[in-house]
C-alpha positions in Angstrom: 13.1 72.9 -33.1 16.4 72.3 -31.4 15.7 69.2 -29.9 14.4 68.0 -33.5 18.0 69.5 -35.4 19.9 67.5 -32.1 18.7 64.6 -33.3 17.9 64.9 -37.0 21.8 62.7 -38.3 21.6 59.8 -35.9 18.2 59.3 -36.8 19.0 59.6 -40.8 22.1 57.3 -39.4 20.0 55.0 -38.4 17.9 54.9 -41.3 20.7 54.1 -43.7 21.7 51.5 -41.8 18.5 50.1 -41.8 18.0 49.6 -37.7 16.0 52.5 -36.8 12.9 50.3 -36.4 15.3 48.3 -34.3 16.8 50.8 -31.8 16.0 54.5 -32.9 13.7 54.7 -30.1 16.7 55.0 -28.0 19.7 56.2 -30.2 17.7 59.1 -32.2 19.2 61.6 -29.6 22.2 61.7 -27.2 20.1 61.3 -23.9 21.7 58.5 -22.8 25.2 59.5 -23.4 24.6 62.7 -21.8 23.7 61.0 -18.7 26.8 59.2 -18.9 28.8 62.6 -19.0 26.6 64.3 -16.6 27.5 61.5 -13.8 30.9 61.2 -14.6 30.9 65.3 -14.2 29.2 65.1 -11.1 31.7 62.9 -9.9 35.3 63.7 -11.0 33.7 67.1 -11.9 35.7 69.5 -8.8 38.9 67.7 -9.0 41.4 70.2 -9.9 44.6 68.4 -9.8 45.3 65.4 -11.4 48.8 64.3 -11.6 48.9 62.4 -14.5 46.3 60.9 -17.3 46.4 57.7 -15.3 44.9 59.0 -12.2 42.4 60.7 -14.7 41.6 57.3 -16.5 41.3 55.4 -13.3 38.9 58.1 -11.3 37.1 58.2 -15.0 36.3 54.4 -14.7 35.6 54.3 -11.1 33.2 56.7 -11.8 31.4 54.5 -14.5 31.5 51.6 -12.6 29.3 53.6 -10.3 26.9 55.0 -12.5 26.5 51.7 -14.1 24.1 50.0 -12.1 21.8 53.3 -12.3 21.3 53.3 -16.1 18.7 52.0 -17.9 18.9 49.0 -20.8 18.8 50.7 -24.0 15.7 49.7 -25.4 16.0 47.3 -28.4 19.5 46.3 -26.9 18.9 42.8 -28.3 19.5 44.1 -31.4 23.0 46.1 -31.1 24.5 43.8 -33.0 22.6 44.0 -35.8 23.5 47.7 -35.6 27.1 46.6 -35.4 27.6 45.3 -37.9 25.1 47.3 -40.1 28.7 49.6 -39.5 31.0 46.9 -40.3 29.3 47.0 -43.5 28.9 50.6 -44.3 32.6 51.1 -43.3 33.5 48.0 -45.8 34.7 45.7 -42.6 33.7 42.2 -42.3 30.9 41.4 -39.8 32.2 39.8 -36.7 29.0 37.5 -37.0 30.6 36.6 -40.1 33.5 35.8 -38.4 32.1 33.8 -35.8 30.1 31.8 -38.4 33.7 31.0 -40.1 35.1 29.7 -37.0 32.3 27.6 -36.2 
């Protein structure tokens, strides 16, 4: 029941915005952010001390450029920018596709 409430708005997110079919097998729960955060934890996790939020920023991207070559393609990633601009639209922005079309 929790797992189905955890993911119950991205997936009505994805719905409106007409790209579930398109990438909700992968964005309909946090999964793959939360292995993000759990590797970046395991990481930078025991530091106590940091002396200022550019030491944090740096260890915080050093950290993801580890993890990076670990994680998985997201499947339907062919499509994100479909889904990107499914936002640009529901936030009333131009697409950038649109933009690139113009420039062409």
């Amino acid at each position: 029941m929790r797992s189905l409430q955890e993911g119950l708005e991205e997936t009505l997110t994805l719905h409106r915005l007409g790209v579930f079919a398109l990438l909700g097998r992968s964005l309909k729960t946090t999964n793959c952010i939360e292995s993000i955060n759990a590797g970046a934890e395991e990481r930078c996790g025991r530091i106590d001390y940091w002396k200022n939020s550019s030491q944090r920023q740096r260890w915080l991207a050093a950290s993801l450029l580890d993890i990076e070559p670990r994680l998985n393609k997201i499947a339907g990633h062919i499509h994100l920018s479909r889904l990107r601009d499914a936002i640009a639209i529901e936030l009333n922005l131009k697409p950038l596709t649109e933009i690139y079309n113009q420039a062409a």
